[in-house]
PDB file with SEQRES, HELIX, SHEET and CRYST1 records, atoms N, CA, C and O in Angstrom:
SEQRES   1 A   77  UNK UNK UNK UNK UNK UNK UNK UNK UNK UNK UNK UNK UNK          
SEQRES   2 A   77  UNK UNK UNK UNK UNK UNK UNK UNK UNK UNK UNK UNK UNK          
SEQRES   3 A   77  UNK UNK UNK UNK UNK UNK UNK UNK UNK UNK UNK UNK UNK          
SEQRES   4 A   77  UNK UNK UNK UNK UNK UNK UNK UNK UNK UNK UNK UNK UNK          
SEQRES   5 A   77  UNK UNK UNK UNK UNK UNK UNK UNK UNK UNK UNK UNK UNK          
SEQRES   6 A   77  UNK UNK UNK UNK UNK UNK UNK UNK UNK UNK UNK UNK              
HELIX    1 AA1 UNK A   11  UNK A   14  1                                   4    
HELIX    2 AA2 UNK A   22  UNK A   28  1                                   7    
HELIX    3 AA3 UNK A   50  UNK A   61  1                                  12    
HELIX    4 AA4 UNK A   68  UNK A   74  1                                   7    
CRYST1    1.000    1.000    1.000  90.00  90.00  90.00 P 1           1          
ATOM      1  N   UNK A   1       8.804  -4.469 -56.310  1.00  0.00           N  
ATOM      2  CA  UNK A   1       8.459  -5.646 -55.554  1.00  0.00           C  
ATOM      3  C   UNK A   1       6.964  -5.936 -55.718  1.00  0.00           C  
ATOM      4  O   UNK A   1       6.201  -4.979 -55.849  1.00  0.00           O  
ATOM      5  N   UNK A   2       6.531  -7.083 -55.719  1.00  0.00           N  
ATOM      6  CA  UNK A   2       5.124  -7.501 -56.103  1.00  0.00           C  
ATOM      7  C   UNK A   2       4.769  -7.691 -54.590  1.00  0.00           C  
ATOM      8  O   UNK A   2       5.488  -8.187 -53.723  1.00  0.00           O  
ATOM      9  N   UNK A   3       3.108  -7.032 -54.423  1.00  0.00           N  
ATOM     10  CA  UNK A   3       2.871  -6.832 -53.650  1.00  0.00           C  
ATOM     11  C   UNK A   3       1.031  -7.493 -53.442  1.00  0.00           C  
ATOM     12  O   UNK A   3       0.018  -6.981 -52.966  1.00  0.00           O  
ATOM     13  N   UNK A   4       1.389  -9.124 -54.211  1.00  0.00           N  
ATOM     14  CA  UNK A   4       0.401  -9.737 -54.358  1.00  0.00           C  
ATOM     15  C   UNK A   4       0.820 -11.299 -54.849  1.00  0.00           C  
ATOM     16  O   UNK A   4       1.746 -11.588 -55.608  1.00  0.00           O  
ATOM     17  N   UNK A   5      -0.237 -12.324 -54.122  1.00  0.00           N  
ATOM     18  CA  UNK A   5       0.576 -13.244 -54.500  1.00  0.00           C  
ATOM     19  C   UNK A   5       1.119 -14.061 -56.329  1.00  0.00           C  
ATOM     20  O   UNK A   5       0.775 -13.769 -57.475  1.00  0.00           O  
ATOM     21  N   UNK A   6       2.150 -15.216 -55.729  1.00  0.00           N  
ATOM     22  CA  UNK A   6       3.020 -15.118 -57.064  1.00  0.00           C  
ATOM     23  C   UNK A   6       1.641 -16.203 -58.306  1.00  0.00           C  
ATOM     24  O   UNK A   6       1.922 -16.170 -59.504  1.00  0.00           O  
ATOM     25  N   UNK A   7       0.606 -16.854 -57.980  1.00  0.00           N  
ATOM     26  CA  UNK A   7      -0.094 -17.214 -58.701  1.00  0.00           C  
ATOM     27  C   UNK A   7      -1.296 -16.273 -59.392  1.00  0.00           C  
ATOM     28  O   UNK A   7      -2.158 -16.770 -60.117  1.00  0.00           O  
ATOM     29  N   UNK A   8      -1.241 -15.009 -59.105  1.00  0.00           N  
ATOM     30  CA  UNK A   8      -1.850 -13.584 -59.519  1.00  0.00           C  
ATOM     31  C   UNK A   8      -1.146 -13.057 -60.416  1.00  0.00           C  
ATOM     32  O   UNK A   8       0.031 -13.416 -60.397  1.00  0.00           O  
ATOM     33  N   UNK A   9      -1.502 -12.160 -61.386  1.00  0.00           N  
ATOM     34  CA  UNK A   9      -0.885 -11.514 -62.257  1.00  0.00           C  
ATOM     35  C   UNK A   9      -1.379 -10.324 -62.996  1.00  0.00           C  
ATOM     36  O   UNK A   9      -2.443 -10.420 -63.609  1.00  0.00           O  
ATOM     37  N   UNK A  10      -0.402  -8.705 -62.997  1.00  0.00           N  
ATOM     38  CA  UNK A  10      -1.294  -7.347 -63.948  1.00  0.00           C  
ATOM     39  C   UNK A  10      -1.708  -8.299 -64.976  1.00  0.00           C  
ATOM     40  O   UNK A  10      -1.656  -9.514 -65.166  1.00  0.00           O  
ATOM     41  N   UNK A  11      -2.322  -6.807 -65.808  1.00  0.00           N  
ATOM     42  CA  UNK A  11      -2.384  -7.240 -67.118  1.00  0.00           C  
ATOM     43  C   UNK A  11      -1.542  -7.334 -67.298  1.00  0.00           C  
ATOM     44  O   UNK A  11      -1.273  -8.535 -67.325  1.00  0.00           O  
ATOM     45  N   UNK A  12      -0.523  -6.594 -67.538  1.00  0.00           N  
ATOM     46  CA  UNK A  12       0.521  -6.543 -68.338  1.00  0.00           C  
ATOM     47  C   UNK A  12       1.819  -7.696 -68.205  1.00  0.00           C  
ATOM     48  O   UNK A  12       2.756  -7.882 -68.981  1.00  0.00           O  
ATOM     49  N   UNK A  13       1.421  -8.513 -66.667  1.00  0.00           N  
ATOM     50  CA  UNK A  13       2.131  -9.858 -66.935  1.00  0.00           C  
ATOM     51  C   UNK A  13       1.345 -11.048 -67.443  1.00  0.00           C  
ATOM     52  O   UNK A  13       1.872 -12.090 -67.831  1.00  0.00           O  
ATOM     53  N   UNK A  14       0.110 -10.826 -67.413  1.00  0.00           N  
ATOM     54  CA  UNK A  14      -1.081 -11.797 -68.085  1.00  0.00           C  
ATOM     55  C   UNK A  14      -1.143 -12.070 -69.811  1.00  0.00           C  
ATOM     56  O   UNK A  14      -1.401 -13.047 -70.514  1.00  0.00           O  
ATOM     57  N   UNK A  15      -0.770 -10.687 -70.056  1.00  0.00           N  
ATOM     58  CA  UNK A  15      -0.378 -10.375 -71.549  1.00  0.00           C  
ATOM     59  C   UNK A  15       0.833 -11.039 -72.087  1.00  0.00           C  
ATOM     60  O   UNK A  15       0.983 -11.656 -73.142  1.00  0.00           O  
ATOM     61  N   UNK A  16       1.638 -10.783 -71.155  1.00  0.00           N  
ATOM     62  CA  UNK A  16       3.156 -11.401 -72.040  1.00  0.00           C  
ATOM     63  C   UNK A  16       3.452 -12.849 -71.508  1.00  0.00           C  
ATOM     64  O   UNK A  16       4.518 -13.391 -71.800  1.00  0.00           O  
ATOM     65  N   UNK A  17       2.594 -13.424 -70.795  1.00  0.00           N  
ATOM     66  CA  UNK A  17       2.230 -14.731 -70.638  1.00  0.00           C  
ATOM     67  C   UNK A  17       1.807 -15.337 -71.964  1.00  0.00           C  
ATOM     68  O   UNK A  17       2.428 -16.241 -72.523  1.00  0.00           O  
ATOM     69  N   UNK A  18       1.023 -14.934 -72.289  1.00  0.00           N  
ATOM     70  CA  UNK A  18       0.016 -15.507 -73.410  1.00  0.00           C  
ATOM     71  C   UNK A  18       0.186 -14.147 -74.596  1.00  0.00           C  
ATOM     72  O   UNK A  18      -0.830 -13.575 -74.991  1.00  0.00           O  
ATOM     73  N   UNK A  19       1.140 -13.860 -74.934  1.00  0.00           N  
ATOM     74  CA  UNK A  19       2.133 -13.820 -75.854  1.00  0.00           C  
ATOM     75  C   UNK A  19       0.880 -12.402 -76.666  1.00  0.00           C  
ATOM     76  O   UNK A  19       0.967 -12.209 -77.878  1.00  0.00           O  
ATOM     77  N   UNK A  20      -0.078 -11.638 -75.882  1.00  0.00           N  
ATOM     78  CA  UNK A  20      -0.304 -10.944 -76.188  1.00  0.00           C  
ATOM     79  C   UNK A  20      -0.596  -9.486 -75.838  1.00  0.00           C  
ATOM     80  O   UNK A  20      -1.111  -9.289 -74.738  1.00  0.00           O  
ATOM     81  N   UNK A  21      -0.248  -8.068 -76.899  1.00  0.00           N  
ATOM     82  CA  UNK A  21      -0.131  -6.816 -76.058  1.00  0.00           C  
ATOM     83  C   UNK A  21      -1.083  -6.710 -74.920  1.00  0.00           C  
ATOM     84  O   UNK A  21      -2.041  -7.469 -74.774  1.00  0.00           O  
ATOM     85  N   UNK A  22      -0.784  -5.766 -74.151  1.00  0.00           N  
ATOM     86  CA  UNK A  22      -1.689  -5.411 -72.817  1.00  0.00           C  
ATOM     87  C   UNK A  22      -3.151  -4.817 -73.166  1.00  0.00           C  
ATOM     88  O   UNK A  22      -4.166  -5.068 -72.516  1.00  0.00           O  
ATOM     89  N   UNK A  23      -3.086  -4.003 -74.283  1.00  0.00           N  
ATOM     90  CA  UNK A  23      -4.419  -3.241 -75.030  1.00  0.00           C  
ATOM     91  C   UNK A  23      -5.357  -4.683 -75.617  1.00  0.00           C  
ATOM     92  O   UNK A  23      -6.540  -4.919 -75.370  1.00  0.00           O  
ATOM     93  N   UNK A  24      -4.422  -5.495 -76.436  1.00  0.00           N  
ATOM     94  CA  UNK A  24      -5.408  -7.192 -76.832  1.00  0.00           C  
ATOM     95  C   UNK A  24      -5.810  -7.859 -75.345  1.00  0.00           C  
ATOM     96  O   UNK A  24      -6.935  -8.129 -74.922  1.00  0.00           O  
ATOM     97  N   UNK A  25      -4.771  -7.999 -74.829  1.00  0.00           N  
ATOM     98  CA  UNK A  25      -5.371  -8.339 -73.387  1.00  0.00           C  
ATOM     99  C   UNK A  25      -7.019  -8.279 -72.954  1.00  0.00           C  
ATOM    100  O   UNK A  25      -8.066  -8.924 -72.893  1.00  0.00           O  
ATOM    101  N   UNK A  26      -6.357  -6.939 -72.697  1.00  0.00           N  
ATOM    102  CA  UNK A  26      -7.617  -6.116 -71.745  1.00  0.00           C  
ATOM    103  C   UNK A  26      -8.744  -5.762 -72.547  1.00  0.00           C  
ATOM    104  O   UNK A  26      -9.627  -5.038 -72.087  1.00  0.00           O  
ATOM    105  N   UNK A  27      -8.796  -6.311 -73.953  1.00  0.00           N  
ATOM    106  CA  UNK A  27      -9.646  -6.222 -74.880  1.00  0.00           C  
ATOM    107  C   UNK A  27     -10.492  -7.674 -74.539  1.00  0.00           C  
ATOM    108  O   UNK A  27     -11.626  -7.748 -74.066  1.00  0.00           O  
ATOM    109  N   UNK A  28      -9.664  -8.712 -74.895  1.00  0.00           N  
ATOM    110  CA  UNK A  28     -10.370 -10.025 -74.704  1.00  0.00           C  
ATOM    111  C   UNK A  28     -11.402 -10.412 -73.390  1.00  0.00           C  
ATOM    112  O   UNK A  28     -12.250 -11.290 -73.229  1.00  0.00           O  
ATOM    113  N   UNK A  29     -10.791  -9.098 -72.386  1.00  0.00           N  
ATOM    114  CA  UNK A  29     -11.811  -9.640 -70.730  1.00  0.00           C  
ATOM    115  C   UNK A  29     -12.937  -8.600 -71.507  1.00  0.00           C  
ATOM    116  O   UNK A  29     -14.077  -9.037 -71.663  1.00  0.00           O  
ATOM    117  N   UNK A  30     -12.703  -7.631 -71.848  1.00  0.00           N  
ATOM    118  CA  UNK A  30     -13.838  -6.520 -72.057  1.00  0.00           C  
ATOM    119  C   UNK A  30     -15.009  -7.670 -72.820  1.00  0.00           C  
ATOM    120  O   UNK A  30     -16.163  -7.849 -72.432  1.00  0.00           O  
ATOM    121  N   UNK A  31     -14.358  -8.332 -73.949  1.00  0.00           N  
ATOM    122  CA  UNK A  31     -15.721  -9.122 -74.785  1.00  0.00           C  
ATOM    123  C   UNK A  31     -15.648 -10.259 -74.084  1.00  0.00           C  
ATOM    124  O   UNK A  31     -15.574 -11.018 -75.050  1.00  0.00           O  
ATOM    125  N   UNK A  32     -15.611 -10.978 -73.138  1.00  0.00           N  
ATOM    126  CA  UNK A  32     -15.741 -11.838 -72.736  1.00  0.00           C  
ATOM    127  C   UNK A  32     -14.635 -13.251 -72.696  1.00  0.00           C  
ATOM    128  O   UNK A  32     -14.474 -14.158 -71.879  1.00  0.00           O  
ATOM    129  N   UNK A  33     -14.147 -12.989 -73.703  1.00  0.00           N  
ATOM    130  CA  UNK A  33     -12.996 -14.276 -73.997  1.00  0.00           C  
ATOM    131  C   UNK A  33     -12.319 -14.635 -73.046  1.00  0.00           C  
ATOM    132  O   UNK A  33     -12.219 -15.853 -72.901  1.00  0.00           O  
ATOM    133  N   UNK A  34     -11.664 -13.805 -72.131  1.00  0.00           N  
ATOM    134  CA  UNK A  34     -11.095 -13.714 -70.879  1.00  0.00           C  
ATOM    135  C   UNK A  34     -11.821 -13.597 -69.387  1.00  0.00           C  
ATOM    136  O   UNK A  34     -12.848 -12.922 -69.305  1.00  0.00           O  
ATOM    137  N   UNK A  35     -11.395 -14.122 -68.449  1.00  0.00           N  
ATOM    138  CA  UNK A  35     -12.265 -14.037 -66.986  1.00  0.00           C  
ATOM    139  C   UNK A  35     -12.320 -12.607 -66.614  1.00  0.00           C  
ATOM    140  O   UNK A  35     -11.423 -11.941 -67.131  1.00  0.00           O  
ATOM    141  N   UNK A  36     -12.991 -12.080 -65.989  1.00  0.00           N  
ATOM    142  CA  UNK A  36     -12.790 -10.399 -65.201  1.00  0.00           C  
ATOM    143  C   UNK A  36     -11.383 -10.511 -64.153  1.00  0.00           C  
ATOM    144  O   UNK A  36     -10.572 -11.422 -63.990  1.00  0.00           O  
ATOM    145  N   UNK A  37     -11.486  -9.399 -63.656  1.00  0.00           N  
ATOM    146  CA  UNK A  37     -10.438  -9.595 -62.952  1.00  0.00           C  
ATOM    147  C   UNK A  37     -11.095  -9.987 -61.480  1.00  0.00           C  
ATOM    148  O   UNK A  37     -12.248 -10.185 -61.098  1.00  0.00           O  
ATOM    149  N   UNK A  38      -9.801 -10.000 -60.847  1.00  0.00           N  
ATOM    150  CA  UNK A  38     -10.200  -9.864 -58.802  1.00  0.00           C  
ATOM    151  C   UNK A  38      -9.784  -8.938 -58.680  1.00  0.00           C  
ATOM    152  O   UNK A  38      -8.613  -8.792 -59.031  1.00  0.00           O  
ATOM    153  N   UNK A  39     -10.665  -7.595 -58.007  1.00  0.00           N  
ATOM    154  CA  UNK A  39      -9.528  -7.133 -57.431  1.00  0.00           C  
ATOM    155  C   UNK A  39      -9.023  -6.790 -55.948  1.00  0.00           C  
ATOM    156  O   UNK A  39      -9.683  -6.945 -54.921  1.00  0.00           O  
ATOM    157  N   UNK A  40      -7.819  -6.331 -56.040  1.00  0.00           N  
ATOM    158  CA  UNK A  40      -7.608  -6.357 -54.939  1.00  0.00           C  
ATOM    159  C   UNK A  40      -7.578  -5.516 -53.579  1.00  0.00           C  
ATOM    160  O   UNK A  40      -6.978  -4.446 -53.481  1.00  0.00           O  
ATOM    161  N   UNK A  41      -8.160  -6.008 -52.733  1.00  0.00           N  
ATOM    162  CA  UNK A  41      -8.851  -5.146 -51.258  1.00  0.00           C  
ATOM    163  C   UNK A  41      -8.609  -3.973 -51.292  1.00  0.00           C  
ATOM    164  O   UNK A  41      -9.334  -2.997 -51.480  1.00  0.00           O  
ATOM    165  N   UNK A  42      -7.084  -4.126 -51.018  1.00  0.00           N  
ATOM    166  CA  UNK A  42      -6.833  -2.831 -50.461  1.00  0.00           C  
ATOM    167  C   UNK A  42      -6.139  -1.630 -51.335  1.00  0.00           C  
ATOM    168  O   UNK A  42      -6.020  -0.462 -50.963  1.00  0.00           O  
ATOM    169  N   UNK A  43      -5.839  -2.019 -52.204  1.00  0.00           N  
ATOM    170  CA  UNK A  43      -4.762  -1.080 -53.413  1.00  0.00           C  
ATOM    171  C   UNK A  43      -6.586  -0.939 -54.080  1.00  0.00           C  
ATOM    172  O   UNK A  43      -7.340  -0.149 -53.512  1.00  0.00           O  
ATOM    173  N   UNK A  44      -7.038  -1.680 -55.143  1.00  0.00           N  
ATOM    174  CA  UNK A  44      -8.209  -1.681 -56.015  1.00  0.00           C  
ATOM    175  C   UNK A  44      -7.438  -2.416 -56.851  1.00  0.00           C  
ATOM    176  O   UNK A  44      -8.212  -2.652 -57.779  1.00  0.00           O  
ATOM    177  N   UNK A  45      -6.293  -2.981 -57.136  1.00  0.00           N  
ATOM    178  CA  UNK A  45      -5.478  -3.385 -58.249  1.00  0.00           C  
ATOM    179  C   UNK A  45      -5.967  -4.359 -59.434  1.00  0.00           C  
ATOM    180  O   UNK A  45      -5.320  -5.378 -59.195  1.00  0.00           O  
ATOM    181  N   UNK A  46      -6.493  -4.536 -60.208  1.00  0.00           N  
ATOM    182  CA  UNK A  46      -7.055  -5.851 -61.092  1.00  0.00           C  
ATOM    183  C   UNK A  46      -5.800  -6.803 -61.208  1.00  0.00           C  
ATOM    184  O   UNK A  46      -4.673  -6.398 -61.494  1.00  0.00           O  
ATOM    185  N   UNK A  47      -6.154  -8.209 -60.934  1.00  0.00           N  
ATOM    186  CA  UNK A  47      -5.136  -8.919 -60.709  1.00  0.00           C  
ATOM    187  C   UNK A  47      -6.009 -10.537 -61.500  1.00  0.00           C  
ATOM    188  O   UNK A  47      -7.209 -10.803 -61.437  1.00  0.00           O  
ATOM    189  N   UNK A  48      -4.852 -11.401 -62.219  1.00  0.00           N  
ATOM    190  CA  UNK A  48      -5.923 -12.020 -62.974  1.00  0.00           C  
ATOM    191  C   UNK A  48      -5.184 -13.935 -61.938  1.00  0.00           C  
ATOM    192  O   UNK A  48      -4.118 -14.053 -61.335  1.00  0.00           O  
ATOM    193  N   UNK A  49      -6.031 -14.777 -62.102  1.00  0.00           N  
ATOM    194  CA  UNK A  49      -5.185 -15.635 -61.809  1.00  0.00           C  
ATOM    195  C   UNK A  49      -5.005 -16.054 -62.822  1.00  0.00           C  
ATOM    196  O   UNK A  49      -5.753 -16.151 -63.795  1.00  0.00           O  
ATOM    197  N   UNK A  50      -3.347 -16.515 -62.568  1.00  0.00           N  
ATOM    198  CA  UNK A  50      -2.629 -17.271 -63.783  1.00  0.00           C  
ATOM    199  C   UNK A  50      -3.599 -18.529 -64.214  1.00  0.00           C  
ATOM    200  O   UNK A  50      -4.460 -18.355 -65.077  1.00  0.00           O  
ATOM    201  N   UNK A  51      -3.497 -19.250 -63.852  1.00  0.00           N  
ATOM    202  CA  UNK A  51      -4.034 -21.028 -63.769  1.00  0.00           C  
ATOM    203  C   UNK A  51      -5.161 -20.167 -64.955  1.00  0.00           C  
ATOM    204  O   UNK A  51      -4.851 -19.767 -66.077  1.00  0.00           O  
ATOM    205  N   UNK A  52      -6.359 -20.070 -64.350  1.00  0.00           N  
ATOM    206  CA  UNK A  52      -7.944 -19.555 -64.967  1.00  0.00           C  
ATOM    207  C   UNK A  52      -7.769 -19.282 -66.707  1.00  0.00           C  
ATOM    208  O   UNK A  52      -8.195 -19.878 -67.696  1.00  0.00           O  
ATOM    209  N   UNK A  53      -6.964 -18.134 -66.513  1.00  0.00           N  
ATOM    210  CA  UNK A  53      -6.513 -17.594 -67.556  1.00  0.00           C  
ATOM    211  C   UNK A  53      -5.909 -18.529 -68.617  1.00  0.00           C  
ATOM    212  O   UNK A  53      -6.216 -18.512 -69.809  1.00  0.00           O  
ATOM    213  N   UNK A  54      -4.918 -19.434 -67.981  1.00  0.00           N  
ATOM    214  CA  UNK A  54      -4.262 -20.132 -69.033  1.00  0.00           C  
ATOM    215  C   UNK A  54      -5.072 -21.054 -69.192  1.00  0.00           C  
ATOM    216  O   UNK A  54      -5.382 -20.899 -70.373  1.00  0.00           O  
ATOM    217  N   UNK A  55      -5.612 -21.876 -68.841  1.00  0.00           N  
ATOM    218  CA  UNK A  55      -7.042 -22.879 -69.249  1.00  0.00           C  
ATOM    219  C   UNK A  55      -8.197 -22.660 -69.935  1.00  0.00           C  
ATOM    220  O   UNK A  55      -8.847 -23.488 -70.573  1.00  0.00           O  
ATOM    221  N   UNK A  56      -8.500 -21.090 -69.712  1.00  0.00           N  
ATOM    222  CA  UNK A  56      -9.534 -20.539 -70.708  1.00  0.00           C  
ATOM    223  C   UNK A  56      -8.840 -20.232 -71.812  1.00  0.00           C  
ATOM    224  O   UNK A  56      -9.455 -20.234 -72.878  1.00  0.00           O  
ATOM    225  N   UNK A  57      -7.513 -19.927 -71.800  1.00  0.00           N  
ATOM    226  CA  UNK A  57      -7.182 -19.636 -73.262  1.00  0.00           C  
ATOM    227  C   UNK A  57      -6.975 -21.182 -73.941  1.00  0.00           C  
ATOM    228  O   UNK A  57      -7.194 -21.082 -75.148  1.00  0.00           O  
ATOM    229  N   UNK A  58      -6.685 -22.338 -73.631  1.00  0.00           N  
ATOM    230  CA  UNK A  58      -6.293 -23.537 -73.899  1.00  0.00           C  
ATOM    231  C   UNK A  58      -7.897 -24.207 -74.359  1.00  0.00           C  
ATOM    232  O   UNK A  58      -7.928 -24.994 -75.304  1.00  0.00           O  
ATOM    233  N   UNK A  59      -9.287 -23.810 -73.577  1.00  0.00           N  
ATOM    234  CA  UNK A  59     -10.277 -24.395 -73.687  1.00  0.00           C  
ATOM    235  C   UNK A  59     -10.548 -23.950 -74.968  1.00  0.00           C  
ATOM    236  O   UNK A  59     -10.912 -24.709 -75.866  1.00  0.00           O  
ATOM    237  N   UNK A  60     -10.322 -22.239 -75.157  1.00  0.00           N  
ATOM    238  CA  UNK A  60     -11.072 -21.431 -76.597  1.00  0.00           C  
ATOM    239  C   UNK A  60     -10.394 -21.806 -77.465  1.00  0.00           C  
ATOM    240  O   UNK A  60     -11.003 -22.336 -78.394  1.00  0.00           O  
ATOM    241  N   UNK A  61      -9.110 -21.731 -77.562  1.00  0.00           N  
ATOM    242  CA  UNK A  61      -8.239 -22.128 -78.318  1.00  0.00           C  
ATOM    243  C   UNK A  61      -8.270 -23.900 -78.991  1.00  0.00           C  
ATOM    244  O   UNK A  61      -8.342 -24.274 -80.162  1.00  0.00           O  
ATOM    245  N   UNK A  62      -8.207 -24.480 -78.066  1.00  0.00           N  
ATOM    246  CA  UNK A  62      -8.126 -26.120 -78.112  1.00  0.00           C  
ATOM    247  C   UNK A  62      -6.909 -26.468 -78.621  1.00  0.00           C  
ATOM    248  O   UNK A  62      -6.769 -27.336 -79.483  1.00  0.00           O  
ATOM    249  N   UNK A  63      -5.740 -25.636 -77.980  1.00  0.00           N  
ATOM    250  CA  UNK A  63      -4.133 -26.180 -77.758  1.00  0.00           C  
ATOM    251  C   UNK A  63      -3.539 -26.232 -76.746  1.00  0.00           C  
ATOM    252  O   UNK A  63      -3.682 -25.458 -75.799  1.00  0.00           O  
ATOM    253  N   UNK A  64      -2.686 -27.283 -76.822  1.00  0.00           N  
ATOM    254  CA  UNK A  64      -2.380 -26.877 -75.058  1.00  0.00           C  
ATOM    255  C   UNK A  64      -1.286 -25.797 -75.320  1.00  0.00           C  
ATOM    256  O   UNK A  64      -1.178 -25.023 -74.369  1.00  0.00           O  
ATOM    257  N   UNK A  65      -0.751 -25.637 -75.987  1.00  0.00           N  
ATOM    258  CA  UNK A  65       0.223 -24.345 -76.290  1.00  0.00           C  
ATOM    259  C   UNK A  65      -0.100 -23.374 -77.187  1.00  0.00           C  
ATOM    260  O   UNK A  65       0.665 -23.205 -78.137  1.00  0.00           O  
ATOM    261  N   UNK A  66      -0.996 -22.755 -77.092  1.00  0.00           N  
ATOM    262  CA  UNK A  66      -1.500 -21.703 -78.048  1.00  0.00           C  
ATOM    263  C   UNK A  66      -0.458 -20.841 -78.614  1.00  0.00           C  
ATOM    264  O   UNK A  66       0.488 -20.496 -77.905  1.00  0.00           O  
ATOM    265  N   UNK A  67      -0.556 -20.469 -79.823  1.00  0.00           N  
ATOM    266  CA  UNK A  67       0.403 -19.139 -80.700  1.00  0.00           C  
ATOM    267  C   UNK A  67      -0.456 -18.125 -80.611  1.00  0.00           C  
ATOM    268  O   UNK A  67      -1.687 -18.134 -80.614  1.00  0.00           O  
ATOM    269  N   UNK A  68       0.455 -17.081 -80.515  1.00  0.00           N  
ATOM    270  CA  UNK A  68      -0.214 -15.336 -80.610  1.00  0.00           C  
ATOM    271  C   UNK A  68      -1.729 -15.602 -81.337  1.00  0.00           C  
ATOM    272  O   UNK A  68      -2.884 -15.620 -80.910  1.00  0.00           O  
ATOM    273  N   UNK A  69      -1.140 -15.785 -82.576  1.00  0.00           N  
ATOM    274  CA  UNK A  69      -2.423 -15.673 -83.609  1.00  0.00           C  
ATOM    275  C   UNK A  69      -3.515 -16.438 -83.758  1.00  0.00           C  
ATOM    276  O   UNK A  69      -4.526 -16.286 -84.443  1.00  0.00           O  
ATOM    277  N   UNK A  70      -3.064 -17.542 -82.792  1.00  0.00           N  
ATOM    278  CA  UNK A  70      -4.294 -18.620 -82.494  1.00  0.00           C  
ATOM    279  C   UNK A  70      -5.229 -17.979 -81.365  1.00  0.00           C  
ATOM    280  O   UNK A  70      -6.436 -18.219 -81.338  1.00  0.00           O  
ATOM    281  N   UNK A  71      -4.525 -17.056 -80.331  1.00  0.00           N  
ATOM    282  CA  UNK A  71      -5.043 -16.557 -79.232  1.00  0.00           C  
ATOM    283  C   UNK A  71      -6.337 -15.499 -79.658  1.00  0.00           C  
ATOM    284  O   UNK A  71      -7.559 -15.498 -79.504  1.00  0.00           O  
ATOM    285  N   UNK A  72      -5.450 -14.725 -80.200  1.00  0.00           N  
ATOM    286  CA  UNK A  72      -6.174 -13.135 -81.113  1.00  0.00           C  
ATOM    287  C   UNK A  72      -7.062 -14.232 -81.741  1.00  0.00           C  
ATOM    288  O   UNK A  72      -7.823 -14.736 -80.915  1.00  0.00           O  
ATOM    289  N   UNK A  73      -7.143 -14.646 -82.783  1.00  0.00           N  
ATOM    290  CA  UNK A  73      -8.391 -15.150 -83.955  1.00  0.00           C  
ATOM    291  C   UNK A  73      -9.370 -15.923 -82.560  1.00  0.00           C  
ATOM    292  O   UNK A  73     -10.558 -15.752 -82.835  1.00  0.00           O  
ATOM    293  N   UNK A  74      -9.254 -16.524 -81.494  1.00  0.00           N  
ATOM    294  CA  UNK A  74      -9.980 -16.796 -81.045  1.00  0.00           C  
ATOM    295  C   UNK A  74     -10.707 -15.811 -79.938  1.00  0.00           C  
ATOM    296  O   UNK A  74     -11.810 -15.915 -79.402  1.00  0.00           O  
ATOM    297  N   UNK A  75      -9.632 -14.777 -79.794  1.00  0.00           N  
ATOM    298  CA  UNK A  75     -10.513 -13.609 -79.055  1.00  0.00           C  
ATOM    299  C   UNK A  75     -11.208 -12.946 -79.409  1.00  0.00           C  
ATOM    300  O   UNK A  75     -12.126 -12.532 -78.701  1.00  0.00           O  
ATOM    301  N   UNK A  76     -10.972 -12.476 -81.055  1.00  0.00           N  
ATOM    302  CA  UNK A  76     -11.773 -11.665 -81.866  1.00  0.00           C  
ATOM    303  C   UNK A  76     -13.020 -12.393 -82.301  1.00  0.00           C  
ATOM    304  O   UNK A  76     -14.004 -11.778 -82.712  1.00  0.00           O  
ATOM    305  N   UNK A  77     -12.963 -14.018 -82.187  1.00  0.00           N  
ATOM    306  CA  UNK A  77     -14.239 -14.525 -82.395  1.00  0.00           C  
ATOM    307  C   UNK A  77     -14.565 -14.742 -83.726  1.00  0.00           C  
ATOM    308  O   UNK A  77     -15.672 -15.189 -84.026  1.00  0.00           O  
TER     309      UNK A  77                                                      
END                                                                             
């Protein structure tokens, strides 16, 4: 059961959102490509918002539907 709200998301549902592994993920916030996380109060949990996330990938990108490999080549820079 999710124990945070439904416009929040792990990595690992942030990842298969945007169609990439959890390790590329959490790679792209490390260099910047991606927002940091929030986290949360009381667990410590990193939790990303959906919306943020999908608009920064749409801004770097400049699709409104980005592909895997459009995502990666623009995370790797």
């Amino acid at each position: 059961m999710r124990q945070y709200a439904p416009d929040l998301c792990s990595a690992h549902e942030m990842a298969y959102l945007i169609s990439m592994k959890p390790s590329e993920f959490k790679e792209a916030v490390r260099t910047g490509f991606l927002p940091a996380p929030i986290q949360q109060p009381f667990t410590g949990k990193e939790l990303w918002d959906r919306q943020t996330v999908l608009d920064m990938v749409r801004s770097q990108t400049g699709k409104k539907s980005p592909t895997q490999q459009t995502i990666l080549d623009a995370a790797r820079g």
